[in-house]
N, C-alpha and C positions, 0 to 999 in steps of 0.2 A: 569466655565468648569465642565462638569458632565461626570460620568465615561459611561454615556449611549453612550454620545458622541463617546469618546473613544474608547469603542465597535463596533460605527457604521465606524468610522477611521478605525479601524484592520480590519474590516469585508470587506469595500471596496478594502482595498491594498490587501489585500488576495484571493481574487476571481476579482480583476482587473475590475467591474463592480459595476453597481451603482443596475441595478434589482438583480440580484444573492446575493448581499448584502442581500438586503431589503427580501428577500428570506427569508437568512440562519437568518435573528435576527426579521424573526415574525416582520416586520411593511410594510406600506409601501413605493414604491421607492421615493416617494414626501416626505416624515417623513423623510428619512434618509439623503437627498438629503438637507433638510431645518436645519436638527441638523448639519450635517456637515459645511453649508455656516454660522452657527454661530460661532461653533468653529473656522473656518478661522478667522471671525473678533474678536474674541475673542485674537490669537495668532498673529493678525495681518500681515498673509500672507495667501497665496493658498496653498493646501496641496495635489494638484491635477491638471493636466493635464487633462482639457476634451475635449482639439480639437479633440481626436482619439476618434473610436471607443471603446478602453480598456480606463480607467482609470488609468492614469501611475502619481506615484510620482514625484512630484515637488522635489526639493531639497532640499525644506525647509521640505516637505513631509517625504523623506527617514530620515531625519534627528530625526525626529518626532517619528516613528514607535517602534522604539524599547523601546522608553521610555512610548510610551502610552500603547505599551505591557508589560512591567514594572509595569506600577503603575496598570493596572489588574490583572495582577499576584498578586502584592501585596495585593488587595480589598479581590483578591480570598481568599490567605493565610491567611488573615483576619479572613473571616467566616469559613474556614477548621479549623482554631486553637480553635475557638468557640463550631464548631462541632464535631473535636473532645474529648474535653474538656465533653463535653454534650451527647459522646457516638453517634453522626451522623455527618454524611458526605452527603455534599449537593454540587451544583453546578454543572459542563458541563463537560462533556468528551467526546475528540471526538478519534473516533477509525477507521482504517485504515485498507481496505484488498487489495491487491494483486485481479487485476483483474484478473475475467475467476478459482478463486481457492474458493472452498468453502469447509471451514472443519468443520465439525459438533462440534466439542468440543469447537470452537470459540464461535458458538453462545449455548452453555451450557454456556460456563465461562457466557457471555453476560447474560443470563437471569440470572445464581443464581446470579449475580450482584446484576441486578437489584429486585431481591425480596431483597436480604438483604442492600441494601440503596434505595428506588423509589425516595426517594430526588434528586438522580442524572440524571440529564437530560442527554442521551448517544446519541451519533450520530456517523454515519455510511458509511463512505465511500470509494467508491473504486477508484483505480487508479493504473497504473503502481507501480512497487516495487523502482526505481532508486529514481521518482518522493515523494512518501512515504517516503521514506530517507530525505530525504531533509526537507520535513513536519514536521516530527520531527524533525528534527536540529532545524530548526526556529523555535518549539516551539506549531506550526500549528496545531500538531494532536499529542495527548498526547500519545496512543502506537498505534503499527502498525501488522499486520501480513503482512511480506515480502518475497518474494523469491530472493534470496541473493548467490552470488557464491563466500562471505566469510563470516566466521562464524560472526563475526564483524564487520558490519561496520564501519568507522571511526568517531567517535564523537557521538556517540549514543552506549548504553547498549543494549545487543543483547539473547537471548534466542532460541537456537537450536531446533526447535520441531521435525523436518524431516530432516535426511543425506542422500542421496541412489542417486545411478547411473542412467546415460541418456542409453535409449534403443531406439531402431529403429523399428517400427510398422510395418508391412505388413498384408496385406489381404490375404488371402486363392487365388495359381495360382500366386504370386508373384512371380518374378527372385529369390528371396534372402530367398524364404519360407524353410523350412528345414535344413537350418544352425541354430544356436545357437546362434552365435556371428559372426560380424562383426566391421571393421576396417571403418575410414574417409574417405579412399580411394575409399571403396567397396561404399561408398554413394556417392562419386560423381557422379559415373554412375548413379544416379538417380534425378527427382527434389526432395525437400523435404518440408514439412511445419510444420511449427514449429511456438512458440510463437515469439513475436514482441521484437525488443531490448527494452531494461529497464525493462526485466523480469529475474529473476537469472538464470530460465533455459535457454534462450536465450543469455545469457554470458557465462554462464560454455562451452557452445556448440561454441559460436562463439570466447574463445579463443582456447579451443582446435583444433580449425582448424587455427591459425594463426600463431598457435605453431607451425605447419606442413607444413606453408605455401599455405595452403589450401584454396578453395575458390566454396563451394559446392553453386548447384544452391538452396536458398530458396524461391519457385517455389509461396508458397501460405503461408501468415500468418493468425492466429486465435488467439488470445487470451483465448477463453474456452476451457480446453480439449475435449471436448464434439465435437467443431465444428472441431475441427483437426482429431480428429478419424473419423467420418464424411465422410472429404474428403479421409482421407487414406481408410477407406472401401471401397471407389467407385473408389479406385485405381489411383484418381489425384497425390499421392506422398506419399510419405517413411515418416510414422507420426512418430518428434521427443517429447518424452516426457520421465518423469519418471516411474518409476521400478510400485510405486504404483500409478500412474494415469495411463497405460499400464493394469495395472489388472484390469480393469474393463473393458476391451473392450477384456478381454480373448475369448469370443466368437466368438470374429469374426474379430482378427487383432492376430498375435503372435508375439511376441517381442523379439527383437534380441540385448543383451550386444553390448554395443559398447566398445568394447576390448580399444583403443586408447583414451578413454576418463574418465581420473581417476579420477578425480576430482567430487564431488559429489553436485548438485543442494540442494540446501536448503532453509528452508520453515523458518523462523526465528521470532521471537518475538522481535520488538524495541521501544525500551523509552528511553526518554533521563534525565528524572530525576525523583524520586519517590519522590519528596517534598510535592506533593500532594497526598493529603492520599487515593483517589478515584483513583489514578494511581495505588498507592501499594497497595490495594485492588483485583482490575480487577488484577492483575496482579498474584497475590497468586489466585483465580478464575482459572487461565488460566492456571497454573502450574498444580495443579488439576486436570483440567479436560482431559491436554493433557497426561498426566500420566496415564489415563486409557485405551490413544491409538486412533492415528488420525485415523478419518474417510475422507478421502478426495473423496468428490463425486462430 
C-alpha cells in the first residue's frame, strides 16, 4: 500500500469521478484507475461503485476514507514538522471562494503567500458558500472565503472580514427610485434577482422574508454581482445585494436600505484547524491584508 494510492482513493471519492480525479493529481485517468484496482486487491475488497455514472463508495469504501485521509494527514504532518524544524513549509493547500465574489486582498494574502513559501503548491477553487462549509468540515479544502449569514459557522473557525446590510437596487425611472429606504413588503410588488440559495446573502434575504411570512417573487438568479446589476439596469428586477457590491453600480442603479432586514450578510474566513503550519501562514497573510480594507469588485 503507497500513499500515492491513497491520494488517488481521496481524490476519486472527492470529486465522485474517475477523469476529474486524474485531473486534480497530474496523471492520467488509466494511472489512477490501475493504482486504485491494486489497492482493492491489496485491501481485498472494491472501494467503488462504478455501475453509475459518478463513482459512489462502496461500504467498504466509506469505511476506508477517513482513514486514508488520516494516514495523509499524518505523511503531511510528517514533512511540515521537518519543515518547519528547517524554517519551510512545503506541501498542498487548497483554498476556497465563494462564487460570483472577488476580493482583492484574497489574492494579495495568496501571492505574498506564495513569494514567502513557492514550496506550497496552492489551489483555487470556487463554489457555493453552504457547499464550502462542508469542504472544510471534511477536511476537503484547508480555508475558504465564504458568505455566511452567521458569524460562525458550526464546526469550523470563522473570521469576519465584511458585516453590512442588504439593499434593494433600481435603475433610474423605477417605481421605488427616490425613496431611501424600503420595506419586504414594498418588494413584493416587484420581481427580484438576487444570488442563488447556499449564498449568505441569499439566506440573510430569504429568512428575513419567512420571518414575515413573506414569499417575494425571485424572478431571475445570478451568482456575479456583475450579472444581477446587469439585469436590474435593463429593469428586468429589483437587484438584491450588499451595501458594498451596490457601490459600484452608483452610476446607474441607487440603492435603497431595506429597513426590515437587520440582520447583516457576511463575507467570512473558514478553517478548521491550523495544525498545519501553511494554513496558519495564509491565514496571518489574510488577516493583513484584509486589515488594509476589502476591495470587492
Amino acid at each position: 500500500m503507497e500513499l500515492r494510492q491513497l491520494e488517488y482513493f481521496v481524490a476519486v471519492a472527492e470529486e465522485r469521478n474517475f477523469t476529474r480525479a486524474a485531473e486534480r493529481v497530474h496523471i492520467s485517468q488509466s494511472g489512477v484507475s490501475a493504482q486504485i484496482r491494486q489497492l482493492e486487491r491489496e485491501l481485498g475488497a472494491e472501494l467503488f461503485d462504478r455501475s453509475a455514472r459518478t463513482a459512489t463508495l462502496t461500504v467498504a469504501g466509506k469505511a476506508a476514507l477517513e482513514h486514508a485521509r488520516a494516514a495523509l494527514a499524518a505523511a503531511g504532518a510528517l514533512g511540515q514538522a521537518v519543515g518547519e524544524v528547517t524554517d519551510l513549509i512545503r506541501g498542498r493547500l487548497t483554498v476556497g471562494m465563494v462564487i460570483g465574489c472577488t476580493l482583492t486582498p484574497l489574492f494579495d494574502a495568496l501571492a505574498a503567500f506564495h513569494r514567502a513559501h513557492p514550496g506550497v503548491e496552492i489551489s483555487l477553487l470556487e463554489d457555493n458558500s453552504d457547499r464550502l462549509v462542508e469542504e472544510v468540515r471534511a477536511g476537503a479544502v484547508d480555508l475558504a472565503l465564504t458568505g455566511t449569514a452567521t458569524a460562525a459557522p458550526e464546526g469550523v473557525n470563522a473570521l469576519t472580514i465584511i458585516s453590512e446590510r442588504l439593499v434593494a437596487a433600481v435603475p433610474a425611472g423605477h417605481p421605488l427610485t427616490g425613496r431611501r429606504r424600503v420595506t419586504l413588503r414594498d418588494l413584493g410588488a416587484h420581481p427580484l434577482v438576487c444570488m442563488p440559495p447556499g449564498t449568505g446573502l441569499r439566506t440573510v434575504f430569504d429568512q428575513a422574508c419567512a420571518a414575515q411570512g413573506l414569499q417575494p417573487v425571485i424572478a431571475l438568479q445570478a451568482s456575479a454581482a456583475d450579472a444581477i446589476a446587469d439585469l436590474a439596469t435593463r429593469g428586468l428586477a429589483v437587484a438584491i445585494l450588499s451595501e458594498s457590491m451596490a457601490a459600484h453600480y452608483r452610476d446607474r442603479l441607487t440603492a435603497l436600505l431595506i429597513d426590515d432586514v437587520e440582520a447583516p450578510a457576511l463575507l467570512t474566513l473558514v478553517w478548521r484547524s491550523t495544525h498545519n503550519p501553511a494554513v496558519r501562514e495564509l491565514l496571518a497573510h489574510s488577516r493583513r491584508a484584509f486589515t488594509q480594507g476589502p476591495t470587492v469588485t
